[in-house]
N, C-alpha and C positions, 0 to 999 in steps of 0.2 A: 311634935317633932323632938327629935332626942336632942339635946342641950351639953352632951359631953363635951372638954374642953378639949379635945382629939384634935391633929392635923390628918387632911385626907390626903395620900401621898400618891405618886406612880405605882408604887408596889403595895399598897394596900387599898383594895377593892371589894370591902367590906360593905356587901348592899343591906347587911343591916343595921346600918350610919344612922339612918331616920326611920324614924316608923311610918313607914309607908308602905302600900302591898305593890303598887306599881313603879312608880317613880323612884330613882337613887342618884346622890351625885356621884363621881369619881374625878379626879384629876387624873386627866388622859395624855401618856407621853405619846401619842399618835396624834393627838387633837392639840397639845401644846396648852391648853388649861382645863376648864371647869367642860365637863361633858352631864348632861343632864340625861341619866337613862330612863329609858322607859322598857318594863320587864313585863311583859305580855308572856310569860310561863315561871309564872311564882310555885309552880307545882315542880320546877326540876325536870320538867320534860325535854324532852330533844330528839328528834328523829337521825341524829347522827350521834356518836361515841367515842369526843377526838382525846386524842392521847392526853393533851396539854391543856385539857378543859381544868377550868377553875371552880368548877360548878360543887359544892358539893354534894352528894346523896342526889347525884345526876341519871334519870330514868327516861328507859326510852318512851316516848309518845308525842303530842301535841299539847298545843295551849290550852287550859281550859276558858269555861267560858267566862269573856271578860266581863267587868259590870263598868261599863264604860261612864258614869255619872260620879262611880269612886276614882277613875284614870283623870275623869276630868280636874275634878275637885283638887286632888292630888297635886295634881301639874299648874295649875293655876296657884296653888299655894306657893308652890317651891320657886317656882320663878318668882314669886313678890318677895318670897325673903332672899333669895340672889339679889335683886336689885334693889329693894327697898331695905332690908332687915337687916343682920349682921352675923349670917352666915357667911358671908365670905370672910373677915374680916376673924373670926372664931375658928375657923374651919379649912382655910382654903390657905396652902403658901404665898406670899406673896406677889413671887413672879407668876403666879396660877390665875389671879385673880382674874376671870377674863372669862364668859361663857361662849368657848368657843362651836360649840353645837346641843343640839337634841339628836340624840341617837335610840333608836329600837334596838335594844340589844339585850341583854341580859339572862336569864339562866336557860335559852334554848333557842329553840329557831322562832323568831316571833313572826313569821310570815305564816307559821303552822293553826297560828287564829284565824278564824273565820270571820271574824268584825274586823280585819287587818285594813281594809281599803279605807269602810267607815273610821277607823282609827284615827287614818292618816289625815284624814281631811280635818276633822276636829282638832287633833295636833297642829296644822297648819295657820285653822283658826286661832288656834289661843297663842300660837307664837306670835303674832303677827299683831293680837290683844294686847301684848305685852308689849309692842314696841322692839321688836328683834327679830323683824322681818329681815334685815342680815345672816340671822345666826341659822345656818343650814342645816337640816332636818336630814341624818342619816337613815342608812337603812343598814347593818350590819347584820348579815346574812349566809350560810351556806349555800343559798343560790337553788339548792333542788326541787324547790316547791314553783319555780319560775315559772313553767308551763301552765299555773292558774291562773285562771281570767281574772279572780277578786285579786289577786298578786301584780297584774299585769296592769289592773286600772289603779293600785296604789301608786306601784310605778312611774305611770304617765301624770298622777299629782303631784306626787314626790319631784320629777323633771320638772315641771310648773312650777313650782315654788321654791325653783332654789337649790331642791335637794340632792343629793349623791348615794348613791350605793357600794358599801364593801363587799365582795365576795368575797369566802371563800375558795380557795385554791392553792391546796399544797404538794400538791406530786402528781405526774404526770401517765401512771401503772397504775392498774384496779391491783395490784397487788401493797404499793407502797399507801393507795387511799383510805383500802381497808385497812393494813397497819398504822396510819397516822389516823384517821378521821372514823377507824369502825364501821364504816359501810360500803356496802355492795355496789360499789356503782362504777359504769365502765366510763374512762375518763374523755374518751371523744363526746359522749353525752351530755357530760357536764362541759365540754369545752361550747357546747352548743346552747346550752341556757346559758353560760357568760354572754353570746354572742349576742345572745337574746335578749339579757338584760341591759346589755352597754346600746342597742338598738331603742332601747325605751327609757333610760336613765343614764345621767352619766354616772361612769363606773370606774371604781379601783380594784385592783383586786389584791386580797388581805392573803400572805402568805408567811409562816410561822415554821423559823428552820434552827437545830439542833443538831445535838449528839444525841443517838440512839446508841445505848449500850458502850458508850466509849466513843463511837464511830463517826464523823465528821459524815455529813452529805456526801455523796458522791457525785464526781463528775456526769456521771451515767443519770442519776437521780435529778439532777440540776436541770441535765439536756431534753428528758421524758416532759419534765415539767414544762419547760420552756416552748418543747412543740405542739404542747395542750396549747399556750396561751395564744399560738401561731394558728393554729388552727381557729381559735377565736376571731380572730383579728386584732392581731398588735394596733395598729392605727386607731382602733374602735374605740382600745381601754385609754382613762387617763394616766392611769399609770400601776405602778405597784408598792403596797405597804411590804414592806419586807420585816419583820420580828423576830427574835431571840422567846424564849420562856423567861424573863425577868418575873414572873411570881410562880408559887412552885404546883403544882397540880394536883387535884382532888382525886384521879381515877388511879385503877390498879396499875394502870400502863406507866404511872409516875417514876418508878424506879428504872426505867428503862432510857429516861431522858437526862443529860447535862446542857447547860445552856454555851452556844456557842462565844466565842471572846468576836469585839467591837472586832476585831481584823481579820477575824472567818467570816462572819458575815458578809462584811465588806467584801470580801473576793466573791462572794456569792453574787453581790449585786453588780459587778462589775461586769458578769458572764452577763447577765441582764439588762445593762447598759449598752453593751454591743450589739444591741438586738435596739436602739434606740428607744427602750424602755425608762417613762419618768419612774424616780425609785427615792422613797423616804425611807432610810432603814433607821431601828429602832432595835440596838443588842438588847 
């Protein structure tokens, strides 16, 4: 494990903090402290190509295949030195200190593994090994791979124990998804795997709003989005992460983005709120 005497911050999400091929901490201002990832596409894969991605040298595809005995090892390790060792104490802010989840997230869609179901369940085991059978077990996700069955039984484990699902969901036009998110896809369809996933897991759904080119959202853009989540079923979801770009982006689209101020946002979520949507925003 790397030994730098570094602080891990909100804006620095450097997964290569420790030497590990799966597992990375981060201090998550969505999670409120110490988020423990697990990166099931150390390859830079991703079946989507969003503007605001952090990824670097980010290519399309899927995970490859895991060696799930190094995920394991891994993740048992990292949790002893959170709790036994003096990584937090070297490494983590103060007010940080706190393992507020295990989250699947990291350089792609981790649901694009084929071990993903098996994943979960072993995940679940060694949380629970550990004594933090509290600490809930994310699934941070774009949501398109939801119509798979090995997706669909992590899911109903993931709701078993605890867990939550982000989705992805940022514009409401196959025209604004492809320009924000780089993929084809028409948005009533994915309004229908949300439907699906908040049906099998409970669910928030992870939305990520700026300036493009100078340009504030638009009112128009706001409403498109909002009738996706309508179509979902507002009542379904738990609610909505709403985000700024507070770190700066790895892809070509990067120059095209400014991060909106604490008080644009806000009025974002407010349209949001009127739709009696729960809403953690995050400039």
């Amino acid at each position: 494990m790397n030994t730098l005497p570094q602080m891990l911050t909100v804006t620095d999400h450097n997964r290569g903090f420790i030497d590990m091929t799966y597992v990375y901490p981060v201090v998550s201002r969505r999670a409120g402290g110490v988020s423990v990832g697990i990166n099931l596409n150390p390859n830079n894969a991703c079946n989507w190509h969003c503007a605001y991605c952090q990824v670097p040298g980010l290519v399309r595809g899927a995970a490859p295949e895991i060696d799930l005995e190094l995920l394991e090892t891994e993740l048992r390790s990292f949790l002893h030195a959170l709790l036994h060792g003096s990584f937090m104490e070297e490494h983590v802010p103060v007010e940080a200190r706190v393992i507020r989840d295990i989250a699947f997230s990291g350089n792609g869609e981790p649901t694009s593994s084929k071990a993903f179901a098996e994943i979960v369940e072993r995940v679940i085991v060694m949380r629970d090994a550990a004594g933090l059978v509290d600490v809930p077990i994310r699934l941070i996700t774009n949501g398109s791979l939801i119509d798979r069955p090995y997706v669909q039984t992590a899911l109903k484990a993931l709701a078993a124990a605890g867990g939550e699902v982000w989705f992805k969901f940022d514009a409401g036009t196959a025209a604004d998804i492809q320009r924000i998110n780089g993929i084809d896809v028409n948005p009533e369809t994915h309004a229908r795997r949300l439907a699906l996933c908040a049906s099998l897991c409970p669910t928030w759904v992870q939305t990520c709003m700026f300036r493009w080119d100078g340009e504030l959202p638009s009112r128009e853009l706001v409403s498109n989005y909002i009738a996706m989540l309508e179509l979902a079923g507002l009542a379904a979801l738990k609610g909505v992460h709403l985000y700024g770009v507070a770190r700066p982006s790895f892809q070509p689209e990067a120059l095209h983005l400014q991060q909106l101020s604490a008080h644009e946002l806000k009025a974002i979520a407010r349209q949001l709120n009127e739709k009696g949507l729960t809403l953690t925003v995050s400039p």
